[in-house]
C-alpha positions, 0 to 999 in steps of 0.5 A: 512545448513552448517554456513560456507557454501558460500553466494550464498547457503545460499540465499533464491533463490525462493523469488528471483524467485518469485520476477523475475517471477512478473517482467517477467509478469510486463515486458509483460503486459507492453509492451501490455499496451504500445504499441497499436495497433502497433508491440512491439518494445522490444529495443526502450529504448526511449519508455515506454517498453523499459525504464522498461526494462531497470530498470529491469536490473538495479533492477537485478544489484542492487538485486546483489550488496545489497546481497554482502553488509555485513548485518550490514550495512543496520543495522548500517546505518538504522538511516542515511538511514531514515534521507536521505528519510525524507530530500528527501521527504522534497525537493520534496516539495519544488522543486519536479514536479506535475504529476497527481496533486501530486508533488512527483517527480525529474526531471533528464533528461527525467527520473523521479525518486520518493523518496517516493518509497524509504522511505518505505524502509528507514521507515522499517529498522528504525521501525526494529532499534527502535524496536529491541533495546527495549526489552519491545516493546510496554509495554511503552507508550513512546515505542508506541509513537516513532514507530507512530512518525517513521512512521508518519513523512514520511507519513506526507510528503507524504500527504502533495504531496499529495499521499494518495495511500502511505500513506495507505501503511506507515499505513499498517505498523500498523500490525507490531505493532500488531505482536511485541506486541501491544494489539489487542484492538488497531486494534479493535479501528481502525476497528471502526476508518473505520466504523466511516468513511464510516458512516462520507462519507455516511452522507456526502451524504447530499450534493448529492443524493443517491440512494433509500434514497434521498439527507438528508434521508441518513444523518440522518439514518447514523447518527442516527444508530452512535447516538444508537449505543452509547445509545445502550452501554451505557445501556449494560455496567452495565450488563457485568461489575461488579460494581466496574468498572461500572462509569470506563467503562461508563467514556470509552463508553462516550469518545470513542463516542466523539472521533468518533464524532470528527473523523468524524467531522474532516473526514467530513472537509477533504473530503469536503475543503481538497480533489480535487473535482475528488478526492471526487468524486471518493470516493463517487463513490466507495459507490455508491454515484450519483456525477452528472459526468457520468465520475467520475467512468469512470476508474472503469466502463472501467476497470471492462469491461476490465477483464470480457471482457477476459473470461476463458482463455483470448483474447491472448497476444497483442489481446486486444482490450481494451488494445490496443486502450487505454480504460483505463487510466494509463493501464501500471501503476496503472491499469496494472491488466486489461491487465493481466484479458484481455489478459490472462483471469481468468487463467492469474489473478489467476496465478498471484495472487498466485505468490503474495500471495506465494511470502508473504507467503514465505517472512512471513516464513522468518520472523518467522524463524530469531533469529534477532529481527531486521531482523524479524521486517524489514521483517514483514515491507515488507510483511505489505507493499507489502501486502497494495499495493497488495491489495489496488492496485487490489482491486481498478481496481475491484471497492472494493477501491477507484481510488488512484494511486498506482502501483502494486509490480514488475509489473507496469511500473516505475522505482522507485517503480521497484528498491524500491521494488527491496530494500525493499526485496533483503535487507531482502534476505541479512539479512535473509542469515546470520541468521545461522552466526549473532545473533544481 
C-alpha cells in the first residue's frame, strides 16, 4: 500500500467488520433477551433495546471521529487520559450509585455511565507510554516496578467498588509484560499463584461439606498434599543443581513455600471477612463445594439448561422459552450467551465464538506488524483485555468460572462498555493506519 494513499485505504476494514458484526449478533439477542414474550419493539428508545441501539449508533459515530483524530494525539495525551480515568474512578467511590452491591456508577438522567470501561483503555495507552520510552523494558526492576504500579493503581480502585470481574481483566494485561520481555518464570509464579489458590478455597471447606471428603477431611488432604509437595522439592533440589548452588536454591525452595503459605493465609481472609457471603458461595459453587442454598448456583443451573436446551440448530430467534419468560438472570447483560446457545444452538455459539476468536487473531496480526513500539504494546493491551472478558465471561455462563459480572465485548447491552470497547480498539485502527507514514 501506497504511504501516501488517503486515510480510508489504509484502515483496516475487516477488524471493523468483525467488530460491527459482534454488534449486530449483540443488538439481536438483546432484543430477545428483553423483550419476553411480547413483539420487539425496535425503536422505543425508552426500553432496554432501544437505548443499545442507540449507543451502537453512538459507538459508530465515535469509531469515526477517533479514526479522523491524528495518531499522536492518543499518544501525547496518554498520561493525561490515564490521570482523567484514575480521578473518575476515585469519584465513583465517593458519590458513584451501588448497582448489584457495587458502586461503580454515574447517574445522568436515567443513563448511567461506568468509568471503569474506560480506564481500560486509559490504563493501555499508559502501559504503551511507559514501555515504549524504556528501551531495556523489564531488564530494570524499577522497569517492572512502574508497569505493575500503572496497572494497579486502577485496579485497586476498582476493587475497592467492588468489581472483581474488572480486576481479572486489568491482570489479564500481565501477558503484556510477557510479550515485552518479562522472564516466563514469572507466569510459571503465577500459575503456582492459582494452585495455591484453589488449594486455599478447597481447604476452606473446613467450614462446609463437601462431597465424598467430609467437612475437616478435605482440609487436611489440600493442606497436607501443599505440605509434601514443599518436602518433596526440598529433597530433589540437591540432585538437579550442582553443589555450588545447592544452599541458593534451597534458600528459594524455603521462601517460595512461605510466600504460599502466606498467600493462602491471607486468600484464606479474603474470602472468609472481605467477600459477600453470595459472592462466597458462588465461588464454592464453581468447585463443587454444597453452601447449604439450594440457589446459590441457581444462574449457573439455568443458564447451562438454557443452551443445551437449544440443540444443534436452536429454537428460532425470539422462540425461546427460556429467554422469553426471563429464567436466567442479567440474560441481556452478563449472561446474554444463553440467548445465543438457545435461540441459534450449537451453530449459533460456534459462529460466534469464531468471530471472537478471528477479531483477536486479526488484532494480534496488527500487532506484530507495527514498527511503533507503542502502537505494538497498546495492541497487544486490547487483545489481552477483550481476551479476559472473552473468556471470563463464557467460561462463567458454562460453569468453568466463578458468577462475577462482566459483560461479553460488543454484544451485552451497556452503553458504557459498548463505547469503551468502541475506544479501546478503534484507536488502535487510527494507530495502526499510520504505520507506513510515522515511526515513533
Amino acid at each position: 500500500m501506497r504511504r501516501t494513499a488517503p486515510i480510508t485505504q489504509r484502515i483496516d476494514w475487516l477488524t471493523a467488520t468483525l467488530v460491527a458484526g459482534l454488534m449486530v449478533v449483540g443488538l439481536f439477542n438483546v432484543a430477545s433477551a428483553t423483550a419476553g414474550a411480547d413483539a420487539v419493539e425496535w425503536f422505543d428508545f425508552g426500553s432496554k433495546l432501544g437505548k443499545q441501539f442507540i449507543f451502537v449508533l453512538l459507538s459508530a459515530v465515535l469509531a469515526l471521529l477517533l479514526l479522523i483524530i491524528e495518531g499522536e494525539f492518543f499518544i501525547r495525551t496518554s498520561v493525561v487520559h490515564y490521570a482523567v480515568n484514575v480521578l473518575l474512578l476515585l469519584a465513583v467511590l465517593a458519590v458513584g450509585r451501588t448497582i448489584g452491591g457495587a458502586k461503580s456508577w454515574f447517574s445522568i438522567g436515567s443513563i448511567g455511565i461506568q468509568p471503569s470501561e474506560f480506564a481500560k483503555t486509559g490504563t493501555a495507552l499508559m502501559l504503551a507510554w511507559l514501555l515504549s520510552r524504556n528501551s531495556d523494558r523489564f531488564n530494570q526492576f524499577s522497569s517492572l516496578i512502574k508497569a505493575i504500579a500503572v496497572v494497579s493503581i486502577p485496579a485497586g480502585l476498582v476493587l475497592l467498588q467492588p468489581d472483581a470481574g474488572t480486576v481479572l481483566v486489568f491482570g489479564g494485561l500481565i501477558l503484556v509484560f510477557y510479550r515485552e520481555g518479562l522472564s516466563g518464570n514469572v507466569l510459571i509464579a503465577v500459575f503456582c499463584a492459582l494452585l495455591v489458590t484453589v488449594a486455599t478455597i478447597l481447604s476452606g471447606a473446613s467450614s462446609v461439606h463437601y462431597p465424598g471428603l467430609g467437612e475437616a477431611t478435605g482440609a487436611w488432604i489440600f493442606w497436607g498434599v501443599l505440605v509434601g509437595l514443599g518436602a518433596l522439592l526440598w529433597s530433589t533440589v540437591p540432585q538437579w543443581t550442582v553443589p555450588r548452588r545447592r544452599k541458593r536454591n534451597r534458600r528459594v525452595v524455603l521462601f517460595s513455600f512461605i510466600t504460599a503459605l502466606a498467600l493462602s493465609a491471607s486468600l484464606q481472609f479474603g474470602l472468609e471477612e472481605i467477600l459477600k457471603p453470595h459472592q462466597r458461595d458462588r465461588i464454592h459453587v464453581l468447585f463443587g463445594i454444597d453452601v447449604g442454598n439450594p440457589d446459590a448456583d441457581y444462574n449457573i443451573r439455568h443458564a447451562k439448561a438454557a443452551i443445551s436446551s437449544g440443540g444443534f440448530a436452536g429454537k428460532g430467534f425470539l422462540k425461546g422459552p427460556m429467554t422469553a419468560y426471563g429464567f436466567v438472570p442479567e440474560q441481556e447483560t452478563d449472561f446474554i450467551f444463553c440467548t445465543i446457545g438457545e435461540e441459534w444452538g450449537l451453530l449459533g455459539t460456534v459462529a460466534t465464538l469464531i468471530l471472537f476468536t478471528l477479531l483477536l487473531l486479526r488484532i494480534l496480526a496488527l500487532a506484530e506488524r507495527q514498527r511503533s513500539d507503542f502502537t505494538r504494546i497498546y495492541a497487544y493491551a486490547v487483545a489481552s483485555i477483550l481476551f479476559m472478558h472473552y473468556a471470563i465471561n463464557i467460561g462463567m455462563v458454562l460453569g468453568l468460572a466463578p458468577v462475577i459480572g462482566i459483560p461479553l465485548p460488543f454484544i451485552s447491552a451497556g452503553g458504557s462498555s459498548l463505547l469503551g470497547f468502541t475506544m479501546l480498539v478503534f484507536i488502535l485502527l487510527r494507530l495502526d493506519a499510520e504505520r507506513f507514514t510515522v515511526l515513533r
